[in-house]
C-alpha positions as CSV (number, residue, x, y, z in Angstrom):
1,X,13.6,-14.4,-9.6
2,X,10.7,-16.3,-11.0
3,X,9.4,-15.6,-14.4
4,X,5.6,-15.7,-13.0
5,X,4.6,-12.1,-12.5
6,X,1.3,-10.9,-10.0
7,X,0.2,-7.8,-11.0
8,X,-2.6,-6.5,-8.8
9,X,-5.2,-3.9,-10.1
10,X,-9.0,-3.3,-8.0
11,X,-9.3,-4.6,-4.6
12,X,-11.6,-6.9,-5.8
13,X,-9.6,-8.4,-8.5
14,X,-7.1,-11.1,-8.0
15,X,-4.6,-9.8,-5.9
16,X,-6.2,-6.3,-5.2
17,X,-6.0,-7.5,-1.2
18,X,-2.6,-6.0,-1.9
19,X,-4.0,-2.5,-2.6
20,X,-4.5,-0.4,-0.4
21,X,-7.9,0.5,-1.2
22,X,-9.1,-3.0,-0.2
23,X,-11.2,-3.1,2.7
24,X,-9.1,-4.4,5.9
25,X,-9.3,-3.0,8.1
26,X,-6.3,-1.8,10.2
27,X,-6.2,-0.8,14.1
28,X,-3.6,1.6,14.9
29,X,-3.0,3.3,18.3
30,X,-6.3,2.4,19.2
31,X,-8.5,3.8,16.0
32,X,-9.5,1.7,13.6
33,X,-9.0,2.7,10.0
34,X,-11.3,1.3,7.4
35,X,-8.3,0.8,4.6
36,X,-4.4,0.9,4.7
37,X,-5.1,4.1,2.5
38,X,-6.6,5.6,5.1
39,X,-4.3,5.2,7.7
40,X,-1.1,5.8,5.5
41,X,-3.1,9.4,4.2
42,X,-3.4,9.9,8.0
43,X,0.5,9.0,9.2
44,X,0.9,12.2,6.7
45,X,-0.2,14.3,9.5
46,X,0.5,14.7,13.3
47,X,-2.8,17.3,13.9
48,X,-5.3,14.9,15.3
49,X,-8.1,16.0,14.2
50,X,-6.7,15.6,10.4
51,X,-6.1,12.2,11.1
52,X,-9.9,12.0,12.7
53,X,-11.3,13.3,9.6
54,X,-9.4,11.0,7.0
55,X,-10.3,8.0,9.8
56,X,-13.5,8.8,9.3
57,X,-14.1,8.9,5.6
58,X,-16.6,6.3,4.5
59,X,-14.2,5.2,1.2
60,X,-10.3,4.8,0.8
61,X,-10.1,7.5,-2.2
62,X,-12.2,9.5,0.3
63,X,-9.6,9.5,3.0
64,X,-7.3,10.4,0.4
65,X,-8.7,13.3,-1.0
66,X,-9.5,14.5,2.9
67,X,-5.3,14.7,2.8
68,X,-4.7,15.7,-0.8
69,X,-7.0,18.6,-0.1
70,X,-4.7,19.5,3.2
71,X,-1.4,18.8,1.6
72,X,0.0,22.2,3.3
73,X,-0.3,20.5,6.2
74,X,1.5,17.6,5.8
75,X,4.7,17.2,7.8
76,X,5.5,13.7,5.7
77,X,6.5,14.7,2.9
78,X,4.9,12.8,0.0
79,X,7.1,10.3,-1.7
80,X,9.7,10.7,0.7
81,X,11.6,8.1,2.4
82,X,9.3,8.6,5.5
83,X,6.5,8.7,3.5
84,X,8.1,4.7,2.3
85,X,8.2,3.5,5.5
86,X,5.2,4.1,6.9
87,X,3.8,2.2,3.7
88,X,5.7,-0.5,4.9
89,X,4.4,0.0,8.4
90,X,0.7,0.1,7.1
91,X,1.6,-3.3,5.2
92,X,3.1,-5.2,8.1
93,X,-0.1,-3.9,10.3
94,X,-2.4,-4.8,7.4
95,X,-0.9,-8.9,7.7
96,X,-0.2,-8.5,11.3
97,X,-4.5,-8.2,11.4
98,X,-5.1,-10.0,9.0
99,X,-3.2,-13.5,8.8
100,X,-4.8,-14.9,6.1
101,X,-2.8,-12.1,4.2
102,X,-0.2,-13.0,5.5
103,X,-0.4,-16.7,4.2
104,X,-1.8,-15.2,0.5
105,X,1.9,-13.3,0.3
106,X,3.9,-16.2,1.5
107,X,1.6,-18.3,-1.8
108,X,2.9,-15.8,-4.2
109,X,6.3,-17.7,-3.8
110,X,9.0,-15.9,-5.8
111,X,6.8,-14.0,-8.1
112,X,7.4,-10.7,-9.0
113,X,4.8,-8.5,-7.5
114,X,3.6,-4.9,-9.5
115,X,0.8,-2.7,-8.9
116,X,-0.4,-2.6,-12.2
117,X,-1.2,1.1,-13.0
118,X,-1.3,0.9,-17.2
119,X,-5.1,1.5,-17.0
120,X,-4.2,4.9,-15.2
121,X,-1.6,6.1,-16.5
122,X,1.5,7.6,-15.7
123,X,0.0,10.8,-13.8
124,X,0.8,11.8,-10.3
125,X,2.3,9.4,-8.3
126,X,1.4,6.2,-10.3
127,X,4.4,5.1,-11.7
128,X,5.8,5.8,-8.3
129,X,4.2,3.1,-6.3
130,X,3.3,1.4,-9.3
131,X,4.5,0.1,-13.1
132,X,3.0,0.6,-15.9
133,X,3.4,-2.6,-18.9
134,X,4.8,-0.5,-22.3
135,X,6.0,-3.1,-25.0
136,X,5.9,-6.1,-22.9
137,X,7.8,-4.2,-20.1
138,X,7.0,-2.8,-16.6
139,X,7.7,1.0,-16.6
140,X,7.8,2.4,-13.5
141,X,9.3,2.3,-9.5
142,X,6.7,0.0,-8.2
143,X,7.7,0.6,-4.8
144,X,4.4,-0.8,-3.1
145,X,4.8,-3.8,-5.4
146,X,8.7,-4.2,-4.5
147,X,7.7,-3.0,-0.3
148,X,5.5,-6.5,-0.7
149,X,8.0,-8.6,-2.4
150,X,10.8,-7.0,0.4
151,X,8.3,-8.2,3.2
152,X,7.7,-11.6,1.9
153,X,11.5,-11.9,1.4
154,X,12.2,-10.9,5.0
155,X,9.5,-13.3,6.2
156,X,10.7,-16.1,4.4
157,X,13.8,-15.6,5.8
158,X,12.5,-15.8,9.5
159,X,14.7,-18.0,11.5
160,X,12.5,-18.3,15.1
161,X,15.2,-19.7,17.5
């Protein structure tokens, strides 16, 4: 593994295309979801007109308090290995869209990739998806950050016959 690491932050920071707040949008069975964050929040739920309302939500911290405010009615449950996959789902749509994304992960080489979450903490589910740096070191799962470096991995390794 390289010693170069990419930590991403804000969507419109370096990087922040990797968050899931950044605005790209993503089509999925025929909607159109402003953010990744919206349509993961969504893949939460199977009641339609859930998923309508967090679709519809202007901003991605929007859509996700439309589902965090319904969270009784989620049949994913949060930070489960279902939950997981469908992150990877949404990440392979977002690139699958959007294929300058796709050659912006394939850049990043051998980097290590980390949602960088010191500025907010270690509450909820941050140092879940995320890391946090403490004393030089990244704290934390960092599962979106590893899901990334797991898809680049997987794509570099693409043998088309």
């Amino acid at each position: 593994m390289s010693t170069k690491t990419i930590a991403f932050t804000k969507s419109k920071l370096p990087y922040g295309w990797m968050g899931n707040m950044s605005p790209f949008p993503i089509i999925y069975e025929g909607d159109t979801y402003r953010t990744s964050e919206a349509l993961f929040q969504a893949l939460r739920f199977h009641d339609k007109a859930i998923r309508e309302l967090i679709r519809a939500e202007k901003s991605p911290m929007g859509a996700k308090f439309v589902a965090k405010a319904r969270v009784d009615q989620m049949v994913v449950k949060q930070l489960s290995d279902e939950d997981v996959a469908n992150m990877r789902g949404c990440l392979i749509f977002k690139l699958a869209q959007h294929p300058d994304l796709h050659a912006e992960l394939m850049a990043t080489g051998d980097a290590l990739i980390v949602e960088d979450v010191t500025n907010r903490g270690d509450k909820g589910s941050n140092l879940f998806w995320g890391a946090m740096l403490v004393n030089n070191e990244w704290v934390g799962k960092n599962v979106l950050g590893n899901l990334w470096m797991d898809i680049r991995t997987k794509f570099k390794n693409l043998v088309i016959t």
